[in-house]
C-alpha positions as CSV (number, residue, x, y, z in Angstrom):
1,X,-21.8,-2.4,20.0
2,X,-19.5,-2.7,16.9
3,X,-19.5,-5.8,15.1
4,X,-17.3,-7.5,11.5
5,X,-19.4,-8.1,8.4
6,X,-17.5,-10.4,6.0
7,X,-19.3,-10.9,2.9
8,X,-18.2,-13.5,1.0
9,X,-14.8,-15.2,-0.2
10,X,-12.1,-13.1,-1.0
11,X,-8.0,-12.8,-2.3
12,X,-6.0,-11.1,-0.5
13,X,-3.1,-9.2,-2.3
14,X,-0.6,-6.1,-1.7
15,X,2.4,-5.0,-0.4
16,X,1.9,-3.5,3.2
17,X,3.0,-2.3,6.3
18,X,1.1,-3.4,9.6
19,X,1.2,-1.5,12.7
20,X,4.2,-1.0,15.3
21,X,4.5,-3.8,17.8
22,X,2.8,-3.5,20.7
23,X,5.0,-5.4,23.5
24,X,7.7,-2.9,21.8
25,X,6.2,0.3,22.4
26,X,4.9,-0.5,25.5
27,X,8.5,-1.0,26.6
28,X,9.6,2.0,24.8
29,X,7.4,4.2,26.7
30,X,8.5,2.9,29.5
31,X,12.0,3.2,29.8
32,X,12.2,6.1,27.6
33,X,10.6,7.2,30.9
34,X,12.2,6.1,33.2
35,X,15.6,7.5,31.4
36,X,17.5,10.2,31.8
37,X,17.6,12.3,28.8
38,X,15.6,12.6,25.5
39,X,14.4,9.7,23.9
40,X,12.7,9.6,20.3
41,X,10.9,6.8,19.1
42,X,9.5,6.0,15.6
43,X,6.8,3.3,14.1
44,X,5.0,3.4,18.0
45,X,2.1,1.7,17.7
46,X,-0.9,4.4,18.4
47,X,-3.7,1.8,20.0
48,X,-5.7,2.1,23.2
49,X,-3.3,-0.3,25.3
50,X,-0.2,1.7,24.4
51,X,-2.3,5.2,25.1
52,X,-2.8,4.1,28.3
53,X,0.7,3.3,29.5
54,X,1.5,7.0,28.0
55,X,-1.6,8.8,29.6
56,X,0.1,7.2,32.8
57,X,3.3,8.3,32.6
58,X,1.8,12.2,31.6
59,X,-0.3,12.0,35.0
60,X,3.3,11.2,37.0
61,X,5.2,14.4,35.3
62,X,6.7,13.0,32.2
63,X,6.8,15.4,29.2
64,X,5.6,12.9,26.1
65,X,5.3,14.6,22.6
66,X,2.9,12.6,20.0
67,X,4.2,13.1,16.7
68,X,2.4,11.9,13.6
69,X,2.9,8.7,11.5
70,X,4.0,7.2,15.0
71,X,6.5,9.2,16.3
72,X,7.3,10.0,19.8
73,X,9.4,12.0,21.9
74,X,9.8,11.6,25.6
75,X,12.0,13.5,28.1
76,X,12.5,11.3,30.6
77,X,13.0,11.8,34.2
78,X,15.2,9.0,35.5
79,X,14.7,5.7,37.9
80,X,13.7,7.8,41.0
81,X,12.1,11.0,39.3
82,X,8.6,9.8,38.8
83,X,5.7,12.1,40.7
84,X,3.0,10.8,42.9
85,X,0.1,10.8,40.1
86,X,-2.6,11.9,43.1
87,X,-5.2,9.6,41.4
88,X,-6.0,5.8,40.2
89,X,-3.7,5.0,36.8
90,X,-6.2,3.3,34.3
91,X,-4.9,1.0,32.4
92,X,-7.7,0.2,30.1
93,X,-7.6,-3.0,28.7
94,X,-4.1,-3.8,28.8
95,X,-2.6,-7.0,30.8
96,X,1.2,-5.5,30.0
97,X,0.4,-2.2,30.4
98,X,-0.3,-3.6,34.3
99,X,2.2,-5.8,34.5
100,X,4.8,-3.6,33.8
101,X,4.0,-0.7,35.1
102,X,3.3,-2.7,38.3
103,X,7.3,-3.7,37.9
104,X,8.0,0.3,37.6
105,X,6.1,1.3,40.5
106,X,7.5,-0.9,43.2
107,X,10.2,1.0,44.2
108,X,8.8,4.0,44.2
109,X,8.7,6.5,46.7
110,X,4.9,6.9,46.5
111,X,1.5,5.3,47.0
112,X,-0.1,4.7,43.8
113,X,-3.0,2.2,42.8
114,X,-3.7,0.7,39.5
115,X,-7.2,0.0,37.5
116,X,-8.8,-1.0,34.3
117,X,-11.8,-1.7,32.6
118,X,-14.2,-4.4,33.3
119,X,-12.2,-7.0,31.1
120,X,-8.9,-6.2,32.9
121,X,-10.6,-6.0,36.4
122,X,-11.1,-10.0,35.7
123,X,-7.3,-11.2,34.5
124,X,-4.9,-12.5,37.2
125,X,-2.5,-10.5,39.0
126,X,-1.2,-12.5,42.0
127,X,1.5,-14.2,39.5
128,X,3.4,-10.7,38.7
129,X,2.5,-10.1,42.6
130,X,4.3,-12.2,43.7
131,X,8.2,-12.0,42.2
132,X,7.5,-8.0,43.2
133,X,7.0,-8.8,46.9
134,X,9.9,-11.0,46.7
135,X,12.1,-8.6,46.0
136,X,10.5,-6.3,49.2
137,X,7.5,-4.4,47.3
138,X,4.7,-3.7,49.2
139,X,1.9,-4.9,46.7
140,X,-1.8,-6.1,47.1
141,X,-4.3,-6.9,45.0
142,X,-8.0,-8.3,46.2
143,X,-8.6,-10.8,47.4
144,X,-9.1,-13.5,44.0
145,X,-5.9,-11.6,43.0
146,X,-7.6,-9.2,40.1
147,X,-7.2,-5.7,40.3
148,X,-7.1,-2.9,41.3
149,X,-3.4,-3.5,42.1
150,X,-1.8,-1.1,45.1
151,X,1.1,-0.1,45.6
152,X,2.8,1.5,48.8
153,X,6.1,3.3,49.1
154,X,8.9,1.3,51.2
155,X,12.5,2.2,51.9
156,X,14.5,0.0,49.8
157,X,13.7,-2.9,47.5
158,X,16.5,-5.6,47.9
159,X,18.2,-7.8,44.8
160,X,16.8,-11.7,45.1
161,X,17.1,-14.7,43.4
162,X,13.7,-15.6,41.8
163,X,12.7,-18.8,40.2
164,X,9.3,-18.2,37.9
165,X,6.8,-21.0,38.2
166,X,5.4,-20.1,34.8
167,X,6.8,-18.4,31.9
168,X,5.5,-15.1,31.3
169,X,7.4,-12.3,29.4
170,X,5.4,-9.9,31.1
171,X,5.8,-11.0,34.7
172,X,9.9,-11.5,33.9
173,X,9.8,-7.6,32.4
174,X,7.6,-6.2,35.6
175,X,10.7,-8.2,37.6
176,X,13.5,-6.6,35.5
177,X,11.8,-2.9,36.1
178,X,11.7,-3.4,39.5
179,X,15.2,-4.7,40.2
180,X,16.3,-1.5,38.4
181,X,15.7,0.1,41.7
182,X,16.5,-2.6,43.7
183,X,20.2,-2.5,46.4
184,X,22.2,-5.0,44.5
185,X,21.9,-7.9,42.4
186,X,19.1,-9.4,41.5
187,X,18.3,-12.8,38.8
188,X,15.4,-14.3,37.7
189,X,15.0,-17.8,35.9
190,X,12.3,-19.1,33.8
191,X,11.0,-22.7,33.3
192,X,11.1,-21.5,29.1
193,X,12.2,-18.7,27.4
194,X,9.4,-15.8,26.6
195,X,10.1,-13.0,24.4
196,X,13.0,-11.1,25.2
197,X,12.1,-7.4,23.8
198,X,12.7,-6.0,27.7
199,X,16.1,-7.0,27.6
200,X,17.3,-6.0,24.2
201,X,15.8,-2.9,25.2
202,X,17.4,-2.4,28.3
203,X,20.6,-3.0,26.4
204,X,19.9,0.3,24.2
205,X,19.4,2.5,27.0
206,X,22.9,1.8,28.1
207,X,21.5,-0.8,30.7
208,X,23.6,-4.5,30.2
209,X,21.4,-7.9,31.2
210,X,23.9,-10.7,31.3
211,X,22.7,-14.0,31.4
212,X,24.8,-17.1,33.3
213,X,23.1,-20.4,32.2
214,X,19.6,-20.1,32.8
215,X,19.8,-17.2,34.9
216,X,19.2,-13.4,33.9
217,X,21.3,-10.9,36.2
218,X,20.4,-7.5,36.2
219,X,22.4,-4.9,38.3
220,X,20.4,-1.7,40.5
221,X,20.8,1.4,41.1
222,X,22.2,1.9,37.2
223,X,20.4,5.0,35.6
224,X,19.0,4.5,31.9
225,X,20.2,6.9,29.1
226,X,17.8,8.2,26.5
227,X,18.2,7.1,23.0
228,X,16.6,6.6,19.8
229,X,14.4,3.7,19.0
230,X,12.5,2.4,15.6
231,X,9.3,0.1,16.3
232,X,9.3,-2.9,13.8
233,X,6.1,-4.5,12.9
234,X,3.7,-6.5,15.1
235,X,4.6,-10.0,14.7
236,X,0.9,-10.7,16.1
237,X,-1.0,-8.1,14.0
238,X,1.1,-9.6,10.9
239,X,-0.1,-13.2,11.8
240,X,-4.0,-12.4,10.9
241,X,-3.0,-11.8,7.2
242,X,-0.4,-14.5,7.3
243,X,-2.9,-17.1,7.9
244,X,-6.0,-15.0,5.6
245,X,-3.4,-15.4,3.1
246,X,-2.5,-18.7,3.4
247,X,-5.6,-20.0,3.1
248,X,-7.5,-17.8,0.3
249,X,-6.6,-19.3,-2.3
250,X,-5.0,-17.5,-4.8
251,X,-3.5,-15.1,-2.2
252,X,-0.2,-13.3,-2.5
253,X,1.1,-11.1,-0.1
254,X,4.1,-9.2,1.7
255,X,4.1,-7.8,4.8
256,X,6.9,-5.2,5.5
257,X,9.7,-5.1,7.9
258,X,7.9,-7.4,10.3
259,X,9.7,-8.1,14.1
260,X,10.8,-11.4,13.7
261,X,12.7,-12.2,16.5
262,X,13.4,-15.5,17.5
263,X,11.3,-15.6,21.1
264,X,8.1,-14.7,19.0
265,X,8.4,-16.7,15.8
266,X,6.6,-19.7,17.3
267,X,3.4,-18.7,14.7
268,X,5.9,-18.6,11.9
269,X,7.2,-22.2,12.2
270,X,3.8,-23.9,13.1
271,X,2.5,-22.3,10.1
272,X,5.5,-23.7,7.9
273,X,5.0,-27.1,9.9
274,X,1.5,-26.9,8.6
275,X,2.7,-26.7,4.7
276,X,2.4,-22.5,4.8
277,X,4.7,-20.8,2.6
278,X,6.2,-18.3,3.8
279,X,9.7,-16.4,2.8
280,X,11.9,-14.3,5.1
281,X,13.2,-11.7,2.8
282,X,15.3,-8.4,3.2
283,X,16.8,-9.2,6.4
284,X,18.2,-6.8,9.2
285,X,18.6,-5.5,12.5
286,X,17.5,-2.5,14.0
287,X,17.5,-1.1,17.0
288,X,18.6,-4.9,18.1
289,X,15.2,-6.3,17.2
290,X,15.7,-8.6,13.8
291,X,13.0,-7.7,11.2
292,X,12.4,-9.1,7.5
293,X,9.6,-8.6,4.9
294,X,7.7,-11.5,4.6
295,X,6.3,-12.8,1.3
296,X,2.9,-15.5,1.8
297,X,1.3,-17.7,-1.1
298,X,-1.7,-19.3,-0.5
299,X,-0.8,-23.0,-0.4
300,X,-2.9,-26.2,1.1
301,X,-2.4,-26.8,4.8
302,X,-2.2,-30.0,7.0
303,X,-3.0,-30.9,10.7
304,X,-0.1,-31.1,12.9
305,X,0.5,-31.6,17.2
306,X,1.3,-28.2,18.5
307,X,4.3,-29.2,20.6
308,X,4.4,-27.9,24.2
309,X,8.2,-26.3,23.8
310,X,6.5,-23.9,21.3
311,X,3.4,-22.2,23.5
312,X,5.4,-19.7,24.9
313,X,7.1,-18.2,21.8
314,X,3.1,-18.1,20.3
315,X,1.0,-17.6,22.8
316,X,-0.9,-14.8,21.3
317,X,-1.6,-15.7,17.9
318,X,-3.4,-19.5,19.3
319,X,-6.9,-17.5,18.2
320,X,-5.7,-17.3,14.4
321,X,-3.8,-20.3,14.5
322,X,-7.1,-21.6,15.3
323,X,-8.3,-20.3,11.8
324,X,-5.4,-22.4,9.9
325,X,-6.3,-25.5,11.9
326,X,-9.8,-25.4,10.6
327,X,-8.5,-25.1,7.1
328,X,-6.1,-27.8,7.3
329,X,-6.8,-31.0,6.4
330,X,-6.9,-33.7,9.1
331,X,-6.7,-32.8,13.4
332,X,-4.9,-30.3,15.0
333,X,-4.0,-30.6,18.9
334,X,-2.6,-27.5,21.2
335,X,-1.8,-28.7,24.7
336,X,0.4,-26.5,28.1
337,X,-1.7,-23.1,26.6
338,X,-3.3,-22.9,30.3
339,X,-2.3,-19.3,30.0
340,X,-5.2,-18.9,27.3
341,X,-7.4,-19.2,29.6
342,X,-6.8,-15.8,31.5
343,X,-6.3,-13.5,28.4
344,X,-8.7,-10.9,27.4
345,X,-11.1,-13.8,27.3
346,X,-11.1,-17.6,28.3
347,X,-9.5,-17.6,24.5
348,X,-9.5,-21.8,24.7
349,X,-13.4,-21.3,25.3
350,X,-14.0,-18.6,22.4
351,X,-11.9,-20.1,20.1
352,X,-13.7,-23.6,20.3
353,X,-17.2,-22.0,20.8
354,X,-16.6,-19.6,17.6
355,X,-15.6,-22.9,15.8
356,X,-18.6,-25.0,16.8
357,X,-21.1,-22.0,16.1
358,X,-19.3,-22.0,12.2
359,X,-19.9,-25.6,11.9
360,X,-16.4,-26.6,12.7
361,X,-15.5,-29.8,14.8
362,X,-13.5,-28.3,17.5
363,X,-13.3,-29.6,21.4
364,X,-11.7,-28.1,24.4
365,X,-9.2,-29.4,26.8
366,X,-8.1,-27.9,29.9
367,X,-4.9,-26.7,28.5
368,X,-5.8,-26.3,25.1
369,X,-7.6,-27.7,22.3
370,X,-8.1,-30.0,19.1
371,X,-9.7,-28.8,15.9
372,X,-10.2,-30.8,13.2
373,X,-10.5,-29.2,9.5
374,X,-13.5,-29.0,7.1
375,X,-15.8,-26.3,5.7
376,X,-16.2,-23.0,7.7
377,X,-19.9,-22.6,7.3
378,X,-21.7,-18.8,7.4
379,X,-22.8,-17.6,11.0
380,X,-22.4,-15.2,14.1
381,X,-19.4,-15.3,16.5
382,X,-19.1,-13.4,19.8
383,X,-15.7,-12.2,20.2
384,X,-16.3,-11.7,23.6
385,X,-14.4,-8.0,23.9
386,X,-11.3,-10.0,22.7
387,X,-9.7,-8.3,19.8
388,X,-7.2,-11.4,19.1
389,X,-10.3,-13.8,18.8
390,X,-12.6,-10.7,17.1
391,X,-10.0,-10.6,14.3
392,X,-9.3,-14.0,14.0
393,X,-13.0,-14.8,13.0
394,X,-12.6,-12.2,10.5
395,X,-9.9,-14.1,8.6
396,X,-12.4,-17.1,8.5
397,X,-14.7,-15.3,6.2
398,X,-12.1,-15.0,3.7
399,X,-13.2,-18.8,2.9
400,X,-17.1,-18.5,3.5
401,X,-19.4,-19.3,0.9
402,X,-21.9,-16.9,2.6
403,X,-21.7,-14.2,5.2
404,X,-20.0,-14.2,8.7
405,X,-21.2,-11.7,11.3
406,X,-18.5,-10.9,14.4
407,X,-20.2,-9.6,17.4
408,X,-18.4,-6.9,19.8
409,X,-15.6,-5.7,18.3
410,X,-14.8,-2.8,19.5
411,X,-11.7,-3.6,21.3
412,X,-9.8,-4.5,18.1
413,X,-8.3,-1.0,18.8
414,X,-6.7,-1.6,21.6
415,X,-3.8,-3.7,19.4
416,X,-4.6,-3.1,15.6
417,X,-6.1,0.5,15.0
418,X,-7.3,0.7,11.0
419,X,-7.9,-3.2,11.1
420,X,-10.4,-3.1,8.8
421,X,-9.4,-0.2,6.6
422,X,-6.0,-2.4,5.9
423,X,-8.3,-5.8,5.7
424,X,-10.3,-4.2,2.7
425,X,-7.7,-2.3,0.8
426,X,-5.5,-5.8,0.2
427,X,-9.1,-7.5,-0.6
428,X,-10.9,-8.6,2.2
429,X,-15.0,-8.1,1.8
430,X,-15.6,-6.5,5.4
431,X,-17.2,-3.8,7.0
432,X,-17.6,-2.3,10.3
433,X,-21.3,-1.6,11.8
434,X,-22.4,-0.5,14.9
435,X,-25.5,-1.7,16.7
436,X,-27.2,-1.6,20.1
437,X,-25.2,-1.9,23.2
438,X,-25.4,-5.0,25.4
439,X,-28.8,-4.8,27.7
């Protein structure tokens, strides 16, 4: 079992890049798949999760060439020219991964089932489920609604109306891939807006999502074209050293050409809220996805309300926003995160257990939680096989007089391959050691 050392306060300073961003590959993969034509992508993120959504595309007869330094070129076989795989697709450890390629598969002409590892067996599944049936798929998955998630052939998926109880980028993106293949129109409306990268996307490949007031209207039956795509940098990777260098003091850092659009900059303006500085500079589009290098100073930080209209467009980075809270001075309250609790872990749980174990006053809610700042004291944290909470107590070291040992990290590559090579090179006093398994 692989666990963090961080030994000691540290500064962080550089000029870097962080990896591709992963809800962007993963969608790249995808419907340079499902295209017709070449498509060549650059700055993918090469990580476990995105591996396994491009091992599964391989096993149903899609040519995909790895190139180094993140470069990929798929030839894609069109909407209906996927093969029947002839075995389980594992999806590892990824949530999206299964989500969307759940959305891919339901109109397809061919039984298929999808599995993952133990973590993955446990995360929810009825909620992306559900919009899929409702638009004629023939899906199951067992009964408590985890995976393994099957999939049977049927003659024609049909355009519907669907209103989503809960907003989830992933379960609106598995909708939008299935309705691809669906006879007609079909829309789909979400209670708030999630990240939008599916639709941008679908815009590149020649594929046009119109929106009529709260509604978004996709079209079937309209092949995708290949094209060429550049991966910006992971918002959600950037946020660990956004936060390590807001609060190490004496910190100076800037992260290059970040993703910064405006459905996943939640983290961005709760950090600001909380007295963060942090500059947009060197601003453009590409590939439709806005990006910006971003310069952050250390700076002192308060406690603020995490206001409900703002989970969605953060709902990742709660684990190292968790961090800031418990550098801030005064409370800090997060409430309508229920969707925490079914991530890689119950991330509500680990967040306010890894607080409490580093002598933190922290205290769960149902839908959230409340930390209040103070010293961040030496100790041992279980991530829990959560990479987002594993890397998060990382960054709290950078402010402990002492040493802080994370437990089971070996999942960190699943989103942020070279974490700790990139943590030490811009100052960060960690290490990677491996121990005995769990008994």
């Amino acid at each position: 079992m692989k666990s963090f050392i961080i030994n000691g306060q540290g500064v962080l300073r550089g000029s870097f890049f962080v990896p591709g961003d992963k809800s962007i590959s993963h969608r790249a993969v995808i419907l340079g798949a499902i295209a017709q034509g070449r498509t060549t992508i650059k700055g993918l993120l090469e990580s476990e999760d995105v591996s396994a959504t491009v091992n599964a595309f391989r096993h149903m007869g899609v040519k995909i060439d790895q190139r180094e330094g993140g470069g990929m070129v798929i030839d894609g076989v069109g909407l209906y020219g996927l093969r029947d795989p002839g075995q389980p697709l594992n999806m590892g450890n990824s949530g999206t991964a299964m989500r969307l390629m759940a959305g891919v598969l339901a109109g397809q002409s061919f039984p298929v089932t999808l599995i993952g590892d133990d973590s993955l067996s446990q995360r929810p599944m009825a909620r992306v489920v559900e919009p899929l049936r409702a638009l004629g798929a023939d899906i199951t998955t067992q009964s408590n609604g985890y995976p393994p998630i099957q999939i049977q052939p049927v003659e024609q998926l049909e355009g519907v109306n669907y209103v989503m109880p809960v907003a989830s980028a992933q379960v609106k993106s598995a909708f939008l891939l299935a309705a691809l293949c669906a006879d007609g129109t079909s829309q789909i409306k979400e209670p708030e807006q999630t990240r939008d990268h599916t639709e941008r996307m679908l815009t590149g490949f020649g594929h046009t999502i119109s929106q009529q007031g709260d509604w978004l209207r996709v079209i079937g039956g309209k092949e995708l074209a290949g094209t060429k795509l550049v991966v910006p940098g992971d918002l959600s990777s950037a946020a660990f050293f956004i936060v390590g260098a807001a609060i190490a003091n004496g910190s100076e850092i800037i992260l290059r050409n970040v993703g910064v659009n405006p459905t996943r900059t939640g983290v961005i303006e709760i950090l600001q809220q909380m007295g963060a500085s942090i500059d947009f500079l060197n601003r453009k589009t590409v590939c439709g996805e806005p990006t910006a290098d971003l310069m952050v100073r250390s700076t002192p930080l308060r406690g603020v309300g995490i206001g409900t209209h703002q989970v969605a467009r953060a709902i990742d980075e709660f684990p190292i926003l968790s961090i800031a809270a418990a550098c801030a001075h005064g409370k800090t309250t997060l409430h309508g995160a229920e969707e925490l609790r079914v991530k890689e872990s119950d991330r509500i749980r680990s967040i306010v257990t890894g607080l409490s174990e580093l002598g933190v006053s922290a205290e769960e809610k149902a839908d959230g939680y409340s930390v209040t700042g103070g010293q961040i004291l030496p100790g041992e944290v279980d991530s829990r096989s959560d990479h987002r909470i594993a890397m998060a107590f990382a960054i709290a070291g950078l402010v402990v007089s002492g040493s802080i040992c994370v437990k089971d990290t070996e999942n960190v590559g699943t989103s942020f391959p070279g974490f700790v090579e990139l943590a030490s090179s811009i100052g960060m006093l960690i290490q990677e050691q491996s121990g005995p398994d769990r008994g």
